[in-house]
C-alpha positions in Angstrom: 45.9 13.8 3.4 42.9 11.5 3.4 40.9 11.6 6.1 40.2 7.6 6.6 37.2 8.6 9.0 35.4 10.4 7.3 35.9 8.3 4.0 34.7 4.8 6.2 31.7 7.2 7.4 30.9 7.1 3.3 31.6 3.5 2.4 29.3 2.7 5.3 26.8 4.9 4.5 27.1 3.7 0.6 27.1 0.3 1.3 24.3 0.2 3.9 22.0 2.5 2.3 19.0 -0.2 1.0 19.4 -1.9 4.5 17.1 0.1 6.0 14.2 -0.7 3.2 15.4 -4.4 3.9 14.2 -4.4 7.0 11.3 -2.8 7.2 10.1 -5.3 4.7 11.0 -7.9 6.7 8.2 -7.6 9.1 5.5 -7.9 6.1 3.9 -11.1 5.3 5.0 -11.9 1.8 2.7 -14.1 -0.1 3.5 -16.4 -2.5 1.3 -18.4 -5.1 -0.8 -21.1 -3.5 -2.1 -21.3 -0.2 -0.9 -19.6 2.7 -2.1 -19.7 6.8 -2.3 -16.5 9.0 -4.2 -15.9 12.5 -5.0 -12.3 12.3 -4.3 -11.0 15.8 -6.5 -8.3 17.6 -5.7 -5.3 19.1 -3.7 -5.1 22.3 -7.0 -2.6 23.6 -10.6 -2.1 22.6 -10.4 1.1 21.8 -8.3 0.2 18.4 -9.3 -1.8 15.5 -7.4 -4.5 14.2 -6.8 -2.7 11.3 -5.2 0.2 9.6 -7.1 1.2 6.7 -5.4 3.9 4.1 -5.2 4.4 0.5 -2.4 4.5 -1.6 -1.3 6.4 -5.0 1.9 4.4 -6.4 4.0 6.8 -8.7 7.0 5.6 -9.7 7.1 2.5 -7.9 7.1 5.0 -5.0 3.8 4.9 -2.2 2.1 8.1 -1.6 -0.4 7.7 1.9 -3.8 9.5 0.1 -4.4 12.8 3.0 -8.3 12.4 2.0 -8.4 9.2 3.9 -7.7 11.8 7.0 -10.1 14.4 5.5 -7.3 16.6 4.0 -6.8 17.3 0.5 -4.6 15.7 -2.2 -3.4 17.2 -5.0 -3.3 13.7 -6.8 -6.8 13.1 -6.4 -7.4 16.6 -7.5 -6.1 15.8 -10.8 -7.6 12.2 -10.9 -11.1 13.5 -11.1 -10.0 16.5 -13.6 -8.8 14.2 -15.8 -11.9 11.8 -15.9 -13.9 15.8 -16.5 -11.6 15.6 -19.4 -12.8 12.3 -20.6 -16.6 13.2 -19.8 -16.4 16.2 -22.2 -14.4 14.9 -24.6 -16.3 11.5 -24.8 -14.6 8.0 -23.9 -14.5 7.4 -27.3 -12.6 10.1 -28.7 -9.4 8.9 -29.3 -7.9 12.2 -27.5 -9.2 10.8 -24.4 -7.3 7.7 -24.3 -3.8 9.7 -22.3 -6.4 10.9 -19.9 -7.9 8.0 -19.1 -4.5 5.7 -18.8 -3.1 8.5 -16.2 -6.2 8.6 -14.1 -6.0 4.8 -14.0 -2.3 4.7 -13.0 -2.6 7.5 -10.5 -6.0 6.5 -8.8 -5.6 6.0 -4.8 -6.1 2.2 -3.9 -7.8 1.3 -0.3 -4.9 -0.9 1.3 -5.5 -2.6 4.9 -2.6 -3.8 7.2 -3.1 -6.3 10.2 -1.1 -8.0 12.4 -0.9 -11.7 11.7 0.5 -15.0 13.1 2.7 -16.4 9.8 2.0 -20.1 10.6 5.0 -21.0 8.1 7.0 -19.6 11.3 5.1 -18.7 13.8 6.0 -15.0 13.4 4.2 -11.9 13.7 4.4 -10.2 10.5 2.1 -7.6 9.6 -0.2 -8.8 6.4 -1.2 -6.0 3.6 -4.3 -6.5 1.5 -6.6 -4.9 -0.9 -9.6 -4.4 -0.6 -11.4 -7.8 -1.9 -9.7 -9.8 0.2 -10.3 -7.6 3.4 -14.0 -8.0 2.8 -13.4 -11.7 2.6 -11.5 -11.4 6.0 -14.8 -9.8 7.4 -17.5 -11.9 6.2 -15.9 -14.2 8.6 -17.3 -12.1 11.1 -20.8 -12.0 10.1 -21.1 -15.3 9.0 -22.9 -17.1 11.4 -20.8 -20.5 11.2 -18.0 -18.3 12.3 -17.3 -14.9 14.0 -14.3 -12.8 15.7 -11.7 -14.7 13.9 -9.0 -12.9 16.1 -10.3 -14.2 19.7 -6.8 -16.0 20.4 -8.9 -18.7 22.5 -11.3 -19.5 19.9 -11.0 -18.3 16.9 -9.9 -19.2 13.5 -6.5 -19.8 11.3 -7.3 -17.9 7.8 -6.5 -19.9 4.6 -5.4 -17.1 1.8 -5.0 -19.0 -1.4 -3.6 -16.8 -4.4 -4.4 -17.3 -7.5 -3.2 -16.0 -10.6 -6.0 -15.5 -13.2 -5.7 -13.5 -16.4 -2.6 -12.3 -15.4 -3.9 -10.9 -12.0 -4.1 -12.4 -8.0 -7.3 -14.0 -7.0 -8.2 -14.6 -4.2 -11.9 -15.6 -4.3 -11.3 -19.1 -3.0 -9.5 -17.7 0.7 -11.7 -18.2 3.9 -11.5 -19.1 7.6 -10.7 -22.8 8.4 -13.4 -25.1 9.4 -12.2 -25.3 13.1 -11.6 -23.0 15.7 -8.5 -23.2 17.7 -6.1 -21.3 20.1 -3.6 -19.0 18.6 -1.0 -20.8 20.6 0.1 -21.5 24.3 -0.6 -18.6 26.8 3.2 -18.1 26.9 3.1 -17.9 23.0 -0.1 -15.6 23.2 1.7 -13.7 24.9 4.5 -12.9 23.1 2.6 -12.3 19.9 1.3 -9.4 21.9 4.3 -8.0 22.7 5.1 -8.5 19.1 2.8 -6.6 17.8 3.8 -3.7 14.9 2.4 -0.5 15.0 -0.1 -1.0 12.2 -1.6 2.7 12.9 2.0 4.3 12.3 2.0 2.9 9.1 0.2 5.5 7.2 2.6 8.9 6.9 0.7 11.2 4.6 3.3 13.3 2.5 3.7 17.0 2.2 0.9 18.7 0.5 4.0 20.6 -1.5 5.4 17.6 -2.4 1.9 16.1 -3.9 1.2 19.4 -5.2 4.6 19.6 -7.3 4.1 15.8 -8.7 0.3 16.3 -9.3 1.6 19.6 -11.6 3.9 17.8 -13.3 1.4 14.8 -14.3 -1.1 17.6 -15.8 1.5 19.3 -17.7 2.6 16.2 -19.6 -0.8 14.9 -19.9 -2.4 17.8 -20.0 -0.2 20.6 -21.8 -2.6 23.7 -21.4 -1.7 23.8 -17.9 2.1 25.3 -17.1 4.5 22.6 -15.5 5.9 23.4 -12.2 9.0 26.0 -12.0 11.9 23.4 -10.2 14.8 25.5 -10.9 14.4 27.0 -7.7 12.9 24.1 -5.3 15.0 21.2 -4.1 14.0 17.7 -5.7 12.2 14.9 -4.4 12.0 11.4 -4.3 9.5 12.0 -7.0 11.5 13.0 -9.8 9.9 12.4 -13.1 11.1 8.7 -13.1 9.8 6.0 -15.5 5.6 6.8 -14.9 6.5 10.4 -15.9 8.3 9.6 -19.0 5.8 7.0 -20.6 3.4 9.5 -19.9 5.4 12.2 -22.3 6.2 9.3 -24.3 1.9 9.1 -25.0 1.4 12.7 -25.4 3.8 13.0 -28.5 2.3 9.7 -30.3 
């Protein structure tokens, strides 16, 4: 006999299971082409920036929180810098080189900020991700001497992003404060953008050492074949599973 419980529990679970990502990218700020207005909120105390600063490997369209931005190690990182030894005694030019170089440039951790930020399109607090060019353009604000803390709610300033697309890459050269200060919004609204704020800190989760340790093994084996791969016959997977990074990468070392 069926049991119709336990088979809902599965169509739920099947049916639901990319809700979860949904959501959580919900409360990002997604930005388009064009211009686009935030106010970068502060901190509800003094004693926490902002900011969350971290730095990210993306493997396999998966994001991997870099452990040396806390002063631990990373197996990825381990291997980034092996490979560019590679290149260095091989020569840049050697045409060996050229699988080494490509992997070290598609596994190389990327600074990556978050904030909290008024989205003026909707007056919602979403929390806005950037690189590291236009974060520096967020603090030059603060040391420019026509403005300063862009994130005092009283009298501070909206921030203008505008995105660009040149050479087939975002720009964003041309973003900066606007000209006039102004409040962030009503005290009532102040206030609830407070109480809206998302844990920026809790963002960054830094994987298993294991787990970076098993990938970063299985990157040098393909790209590097004097080095064993990693036994997985008796380890359970992971996310990380030799998807479509992995298999251009083996793809390269047989051309």
């Amino acid at each position: 006999m069926v049991n119709l419980d336990e088979l809902r529990k599965k169509y739920e679970q099947i049916n639901n299971q990319g809700s979860g990502n949904q959501d959580f990218l919900k409360k990002f700020f997604m930005m388009a082409d064009g211009t686009s207005y935030v106010r970068v909120l502060p901190s509800k105390d003094e004693e926490t920036n902002f900011y969350s600063e971290t730095s990210i490997h993306r493997i396999n369209d998966k994001n991997y929180h870099c452990p040396r931005e806390k002063g631990n190690k990373c197996p990825l990182c381990d291997t980034y810098y092996g490979l560019w030894k590679q290149v260095n005694e091989l020569g840049k030019d050697n045409p060996s080189s050229k699988i080494y170089i490509d992997t070290a440039r598609q596994i190389k951790a990327r600074k990556r900020f978050y904030m909290n930020v008024i989205d003026r399109r909707d007056e919602s607090v979403k929390i806005l991700s950037v690189g590291q060019k236009l974060f520096s353009k967020i603090l030059d604000a603060f040391f420019d001497e026509d403005y300063g803390d862009i994130t005092d709610v009283k009298e501070g300033w909206d921030f203008k992003i505008i995105k660009e697309q040149i050479g087939g890459f975002p720009n964003y050269d041309k973003s900066a404060p606007r000209p006039k200060t102004s409040e962030a919004g009503s005290d009532a609204q102040v206030a609830t953008f407070m109480d809206e704020l998302h844990d920026i800190q809790g963002l960054v989760k830094l994987p298993e050492y294991d787990e970076l340790k098993t990938l970063a093994m299985e990157i040098e084996a393909i790209s590097r074949p004097e080095r064993p791969a990693p036994d997985r016959s008796s380890s359970p997977s992971t996310e990380s599973d030799g998807g479509d990074f992995l298999k251009d990468l083996k793809n390269l070392n047989v051309d």
